[in-house]
C-alpha positions as MATLAB code, in Angstrom:
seq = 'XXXXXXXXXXXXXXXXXXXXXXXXXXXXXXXXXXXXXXXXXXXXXXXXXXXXXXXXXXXXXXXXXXXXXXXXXXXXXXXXXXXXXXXXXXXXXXXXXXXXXXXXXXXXXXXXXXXXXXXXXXXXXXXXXXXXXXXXXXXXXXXXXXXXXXXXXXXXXXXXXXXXXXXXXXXXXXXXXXXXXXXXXXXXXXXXXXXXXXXXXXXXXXXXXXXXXXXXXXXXXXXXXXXXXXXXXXXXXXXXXXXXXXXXXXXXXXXXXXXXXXXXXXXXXXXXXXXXXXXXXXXXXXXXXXXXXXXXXXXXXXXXXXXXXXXXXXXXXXXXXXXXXX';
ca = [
     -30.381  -25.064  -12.081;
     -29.012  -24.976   -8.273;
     -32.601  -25.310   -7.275;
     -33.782  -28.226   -9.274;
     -30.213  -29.616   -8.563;
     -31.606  -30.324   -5.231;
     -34.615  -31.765   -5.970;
     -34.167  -34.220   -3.678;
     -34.106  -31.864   -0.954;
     -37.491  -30.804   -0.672;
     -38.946  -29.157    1.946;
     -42.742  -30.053    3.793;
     -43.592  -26.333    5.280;
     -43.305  -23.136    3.654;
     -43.050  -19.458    5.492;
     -45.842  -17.049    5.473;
     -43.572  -13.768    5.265;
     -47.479  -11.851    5.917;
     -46.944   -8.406    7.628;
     -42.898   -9.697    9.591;
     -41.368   -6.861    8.345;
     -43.430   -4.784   10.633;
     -43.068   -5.871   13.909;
     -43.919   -3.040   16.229;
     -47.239   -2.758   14.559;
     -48.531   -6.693   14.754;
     -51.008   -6.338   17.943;
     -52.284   -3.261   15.945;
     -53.175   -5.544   12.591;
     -53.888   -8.049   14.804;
     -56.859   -6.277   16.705;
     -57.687   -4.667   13.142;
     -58.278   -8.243   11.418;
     -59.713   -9.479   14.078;
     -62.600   -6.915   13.927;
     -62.685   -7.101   10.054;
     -63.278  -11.186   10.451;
     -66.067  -10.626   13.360;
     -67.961   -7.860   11.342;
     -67.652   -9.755    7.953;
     -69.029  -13.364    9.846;
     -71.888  -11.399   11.593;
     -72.709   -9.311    8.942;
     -72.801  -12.030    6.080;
     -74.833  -14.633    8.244;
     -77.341  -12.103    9.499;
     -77.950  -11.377    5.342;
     -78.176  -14.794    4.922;
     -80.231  -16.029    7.718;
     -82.475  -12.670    7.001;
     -82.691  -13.588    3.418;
     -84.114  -17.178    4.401;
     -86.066  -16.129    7.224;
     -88.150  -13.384    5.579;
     -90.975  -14.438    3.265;
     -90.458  -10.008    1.387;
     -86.980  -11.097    0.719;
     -87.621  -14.771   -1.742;
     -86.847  -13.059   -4.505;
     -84.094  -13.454   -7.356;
     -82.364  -10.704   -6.012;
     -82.189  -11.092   -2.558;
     -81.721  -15.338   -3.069;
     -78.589  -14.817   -5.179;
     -77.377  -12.236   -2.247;
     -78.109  -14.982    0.258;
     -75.680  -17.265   -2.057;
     -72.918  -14.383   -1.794;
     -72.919  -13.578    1.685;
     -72.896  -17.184    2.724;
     -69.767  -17.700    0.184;
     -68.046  -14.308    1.801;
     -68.246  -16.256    5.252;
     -66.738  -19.220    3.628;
     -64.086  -16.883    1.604;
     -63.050  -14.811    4.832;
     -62.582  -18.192    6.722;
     -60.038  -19.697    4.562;
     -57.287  -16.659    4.891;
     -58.515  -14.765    7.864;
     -57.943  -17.393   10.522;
     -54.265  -18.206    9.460;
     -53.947  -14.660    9.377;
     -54.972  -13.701   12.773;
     -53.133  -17.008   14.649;
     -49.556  -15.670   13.079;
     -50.474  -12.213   14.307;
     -51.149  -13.788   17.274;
     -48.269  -16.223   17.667;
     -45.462  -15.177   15.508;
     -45.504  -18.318   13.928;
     -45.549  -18.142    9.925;
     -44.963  -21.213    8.809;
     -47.461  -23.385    7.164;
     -47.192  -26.927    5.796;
     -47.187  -27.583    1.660;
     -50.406  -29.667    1.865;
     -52.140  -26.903    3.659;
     -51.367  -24.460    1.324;
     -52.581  -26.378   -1.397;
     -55.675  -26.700    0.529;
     -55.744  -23.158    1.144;
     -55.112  -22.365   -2.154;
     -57.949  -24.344   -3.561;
     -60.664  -23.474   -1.602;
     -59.645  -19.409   -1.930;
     -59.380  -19.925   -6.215;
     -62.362  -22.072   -6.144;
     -64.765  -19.483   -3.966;
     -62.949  -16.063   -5.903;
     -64.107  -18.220   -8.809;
     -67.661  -18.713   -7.638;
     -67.497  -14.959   -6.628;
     -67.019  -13.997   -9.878;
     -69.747  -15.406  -11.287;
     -71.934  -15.005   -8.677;
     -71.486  -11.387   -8.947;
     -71.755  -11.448  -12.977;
     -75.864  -13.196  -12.452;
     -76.532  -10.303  -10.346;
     -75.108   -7.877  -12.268;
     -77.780   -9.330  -15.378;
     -80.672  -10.356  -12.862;
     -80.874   -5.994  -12.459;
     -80.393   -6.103  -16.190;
     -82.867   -7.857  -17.015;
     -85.434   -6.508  -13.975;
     -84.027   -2.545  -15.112;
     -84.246   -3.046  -19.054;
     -87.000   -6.303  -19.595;
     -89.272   -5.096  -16.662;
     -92.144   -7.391  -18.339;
     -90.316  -10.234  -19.336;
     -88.166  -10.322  -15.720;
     -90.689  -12.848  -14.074;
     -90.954  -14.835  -16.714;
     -87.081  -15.061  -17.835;
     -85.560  -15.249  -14.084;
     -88.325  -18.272  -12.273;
     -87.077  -20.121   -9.733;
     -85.705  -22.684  -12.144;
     -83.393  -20.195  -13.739;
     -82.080  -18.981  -10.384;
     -80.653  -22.121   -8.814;
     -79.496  -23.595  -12.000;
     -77.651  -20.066  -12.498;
     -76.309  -20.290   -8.576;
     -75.497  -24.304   -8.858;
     -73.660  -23.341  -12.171;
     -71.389  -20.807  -10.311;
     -70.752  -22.702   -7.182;
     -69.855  -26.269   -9.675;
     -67.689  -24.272  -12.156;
     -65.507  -22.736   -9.275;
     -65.121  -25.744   -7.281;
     -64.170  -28.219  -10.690;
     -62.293  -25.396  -12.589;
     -59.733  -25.166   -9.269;
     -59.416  -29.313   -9.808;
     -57.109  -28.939  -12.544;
     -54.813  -26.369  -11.157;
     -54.653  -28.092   -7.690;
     -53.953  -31.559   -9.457;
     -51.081  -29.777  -10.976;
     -49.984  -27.918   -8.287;
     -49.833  -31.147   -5.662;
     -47.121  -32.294   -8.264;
     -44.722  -29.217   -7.121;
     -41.836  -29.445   -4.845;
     -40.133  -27.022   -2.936;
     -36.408  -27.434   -2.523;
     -35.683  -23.662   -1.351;
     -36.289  -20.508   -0.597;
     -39.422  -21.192    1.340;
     -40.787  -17.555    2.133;
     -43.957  -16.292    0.287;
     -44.188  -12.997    0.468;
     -47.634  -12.671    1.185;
     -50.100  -13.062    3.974;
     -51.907  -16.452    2.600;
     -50.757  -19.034   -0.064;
     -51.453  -17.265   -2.959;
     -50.872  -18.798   -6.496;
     -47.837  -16.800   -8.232;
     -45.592  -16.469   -4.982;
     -46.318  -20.070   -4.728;
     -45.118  -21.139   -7.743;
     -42.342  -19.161   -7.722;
     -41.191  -21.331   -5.298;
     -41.181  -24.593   -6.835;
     -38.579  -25.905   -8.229;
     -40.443  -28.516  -10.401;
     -40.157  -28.154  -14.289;
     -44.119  -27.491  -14.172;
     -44.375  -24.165  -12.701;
     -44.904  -22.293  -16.135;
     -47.553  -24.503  -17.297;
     -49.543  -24.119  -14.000;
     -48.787  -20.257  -14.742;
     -50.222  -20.339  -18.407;
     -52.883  -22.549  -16.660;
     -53.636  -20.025  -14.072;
     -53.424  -16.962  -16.358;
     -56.238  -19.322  -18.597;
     -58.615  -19.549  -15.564;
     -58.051  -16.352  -14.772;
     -59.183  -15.078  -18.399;
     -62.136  -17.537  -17.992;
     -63.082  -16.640  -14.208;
     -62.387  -13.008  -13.637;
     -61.900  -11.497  -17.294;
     -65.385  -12.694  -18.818;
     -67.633  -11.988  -16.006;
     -66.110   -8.852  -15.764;
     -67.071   -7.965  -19.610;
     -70.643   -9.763  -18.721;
     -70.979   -8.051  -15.953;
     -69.599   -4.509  -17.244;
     -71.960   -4.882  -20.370;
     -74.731   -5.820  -18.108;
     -73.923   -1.823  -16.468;
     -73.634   -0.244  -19.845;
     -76.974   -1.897  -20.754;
     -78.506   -0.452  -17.395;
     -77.496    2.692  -17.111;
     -78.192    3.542  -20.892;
     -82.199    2.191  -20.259;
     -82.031    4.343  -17.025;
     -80.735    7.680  -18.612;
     -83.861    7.175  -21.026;
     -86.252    7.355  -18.184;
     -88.166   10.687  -18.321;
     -88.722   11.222  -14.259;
     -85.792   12.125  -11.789;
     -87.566   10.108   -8.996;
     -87.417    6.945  -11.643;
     -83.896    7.588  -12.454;
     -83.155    7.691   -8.765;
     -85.249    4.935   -8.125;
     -83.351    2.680  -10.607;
     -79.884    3.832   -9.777;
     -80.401    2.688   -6.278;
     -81.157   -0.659   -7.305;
     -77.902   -1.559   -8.481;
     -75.721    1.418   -7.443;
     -74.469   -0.841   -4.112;
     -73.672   -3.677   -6.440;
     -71.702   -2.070   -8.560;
     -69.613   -0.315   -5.635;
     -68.833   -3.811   -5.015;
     -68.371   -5.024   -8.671;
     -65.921   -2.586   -9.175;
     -63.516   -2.982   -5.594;
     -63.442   -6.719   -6.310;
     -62.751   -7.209  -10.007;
     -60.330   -4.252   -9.839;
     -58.211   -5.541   -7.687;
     -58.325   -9.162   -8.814;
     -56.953   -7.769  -12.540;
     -54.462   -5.851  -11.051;
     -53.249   -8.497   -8.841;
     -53.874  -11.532  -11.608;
     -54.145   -9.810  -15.122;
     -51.218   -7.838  -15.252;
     -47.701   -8.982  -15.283;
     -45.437   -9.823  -12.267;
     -43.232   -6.762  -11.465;
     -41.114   -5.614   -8.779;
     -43.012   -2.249   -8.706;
     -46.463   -3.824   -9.108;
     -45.619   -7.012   -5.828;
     -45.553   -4.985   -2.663;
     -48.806   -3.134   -4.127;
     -50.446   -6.667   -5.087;
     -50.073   -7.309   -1.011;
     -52.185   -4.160   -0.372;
     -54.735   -4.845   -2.902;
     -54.958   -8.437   -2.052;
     -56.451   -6.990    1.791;
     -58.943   -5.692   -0.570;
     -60.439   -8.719   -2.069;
     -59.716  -10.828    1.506;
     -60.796   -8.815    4.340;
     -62.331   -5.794    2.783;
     -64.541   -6.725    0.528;
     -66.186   -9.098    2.150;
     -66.887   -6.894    5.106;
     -67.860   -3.996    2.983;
     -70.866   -6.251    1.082;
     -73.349   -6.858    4.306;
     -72.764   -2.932    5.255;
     -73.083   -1.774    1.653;
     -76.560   -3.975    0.817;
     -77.872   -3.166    4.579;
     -77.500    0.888    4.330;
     -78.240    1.032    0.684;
     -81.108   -1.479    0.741;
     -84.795   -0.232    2.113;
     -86.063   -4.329    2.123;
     -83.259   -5.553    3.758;
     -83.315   -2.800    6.344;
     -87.441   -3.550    7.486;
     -86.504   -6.751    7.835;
     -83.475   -6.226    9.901;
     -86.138   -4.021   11.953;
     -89.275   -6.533   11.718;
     -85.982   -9.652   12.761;
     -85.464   -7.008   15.981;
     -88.480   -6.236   17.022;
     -89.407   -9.552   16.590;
     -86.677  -10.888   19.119;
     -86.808   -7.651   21.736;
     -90.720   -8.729   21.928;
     -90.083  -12.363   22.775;
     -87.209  -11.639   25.121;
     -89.769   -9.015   27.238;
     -92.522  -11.940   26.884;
     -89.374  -14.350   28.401;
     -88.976  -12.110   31.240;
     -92.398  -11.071   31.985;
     -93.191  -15.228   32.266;
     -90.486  -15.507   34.444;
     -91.269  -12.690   36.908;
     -94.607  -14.786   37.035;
     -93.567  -17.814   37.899;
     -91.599  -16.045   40.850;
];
């Protein structure tokens, strides 16, 4: 009641509490993030650019991991970049309406993650277990309206919870004790009468977003590896397992973390963990799925090649013109 007493009162910036209470060791995460961002940005446009550029790599597979590593550049850039400037700086504080911006782009993109991941997870499914119907059943068609589908129900699910959240005031305490404006320590905050219908709002997008491509994506697995232990030859079985073994090193990081963090109830013992595991699904992840796909992935790694030769050749060509004309 002494909160919403001073409605009145409320405050315009809020106070990123991030990594303060470890002061001596902020040039260290600094230089760490920093590297994380770079290699996630590089990594994730050379996929993408790759993916385009290569005539081998138009495929379903490769065109829905063109879609995800040009949504991990856009996912690192909205927590990353805060991050690293109040490494850098010292200053934590952040205004309300950039939070809420913050906070919708990074619920709408985990959103689109989600079930971005769950068509890849049944693109293998269907290319492991319908072999002869795969061409047929995932055209082009059936890819982008899959991929516009994920993208449009991230973006307009996040709508509602924004519109809600934009109605929130703050009259103090003002520290969120986490490194980006996450959703619960935000709320927590407020000291509107709405905060525990965003919450019921939040857990119901969460059930929606992360819970049920999870189970599609998990059934999807169960699906695969039953069709692969049926295979009669050890080279087939390895052959199929390192289709989608990479994939689901990254299907299980991310959607572990995100039900630990937005599944299961808000405790003491569980909210200095959720910090940890929320580097996970920010920095980690992201940076893990170009390395993961490139080392794992025999297509992806001739093109890389056929990309490098390509450029070393026209670079000598450059120079050996130039030498000429001198």
């Amino acid at each position: 009641m002494e909160n919403r007493d001073r409605g009145n009162q409320s405050v315009t910036e809020l106070i990123l509490l991030g990594f303060g209470n470890l002061p001596e060791l902020q040039t260290l995460l600094f230089l760490v993030f920093l590297v994380i961002y770079i290699v996630t940005m590089a990594g994730n446009i050379l996929i993408a650019a790759l993916v385009v550029a290569n005539q081998h790599l138009h495929t379903p597979m490769y065109f829905f991991l063109g879609n995800l590593s040009f949504l991990e550049t856009c996912y690192s850039s909205t927590v990353l970049p805060r991050m690293l400037a109040s490494l850098l700086t010292g200053d934590r504080t952040i205004s309300v309406s950039s939070c809420i911006i913050q906070l919708y782009f990074f619920g709408a993109l985990v959103g689109t993650e989600c079930f971005l991941l769950s068509m890849m997870s049944y693109d293998r499914y269907l290319a492991i277990c319908k072999p002869l119907h795969y061409a047929v059943l995932m055209n082009d068609k059936f890819c982008l309206q899959l991929t516009v589908g994920s993208w449009m129900s991230g973006f307009l699910a996040m709508i509602i919870v924004i519109i809600l959240m934009s109605q929130l005031t703050f009259c103090g305490p003002t520290e969120i004790n986490s490194f980006f404006c996450d959703f619960i320590p935000v709320i927590k905050l407020s000291c509107s009468d709405l905060h525990v219908k965003i919450v019921l709002v939040i857990f119901l997008l969460s059930f929606i977003m992360i819970l049920l491509p999870f189970l599609l994506t998990l059934t999807s697995y169960m699906c695969i590896i039953s069709t692969i232990l049926r295979i009669p030859f050890k080279t087939g079985r390895q052959k199929a397992f390192s289709t989608c073994s990479s994939h689901l090193i990254m299907v299980t990081i991310f959607y572990g973390t995100l039900i630990i963090v937005y599944m299961l109830p808000d405790t003491t013992a569980l909210r200095d963990l959720n910090k940890v595991l929320s580097v996970f699904y920010t920095g980690l992840t992201p940076q893990a799925n170009p390395l993961i796909y490139s080392l794992r992935n025999k297509e992806v790694k001739e093109a890389l090649r056929k990309a490098l030769s390509k450029t070393m050749t026209s670079i000598t060509n450059h120079q050996l013109c130039g030498r000429h004309l001198l």
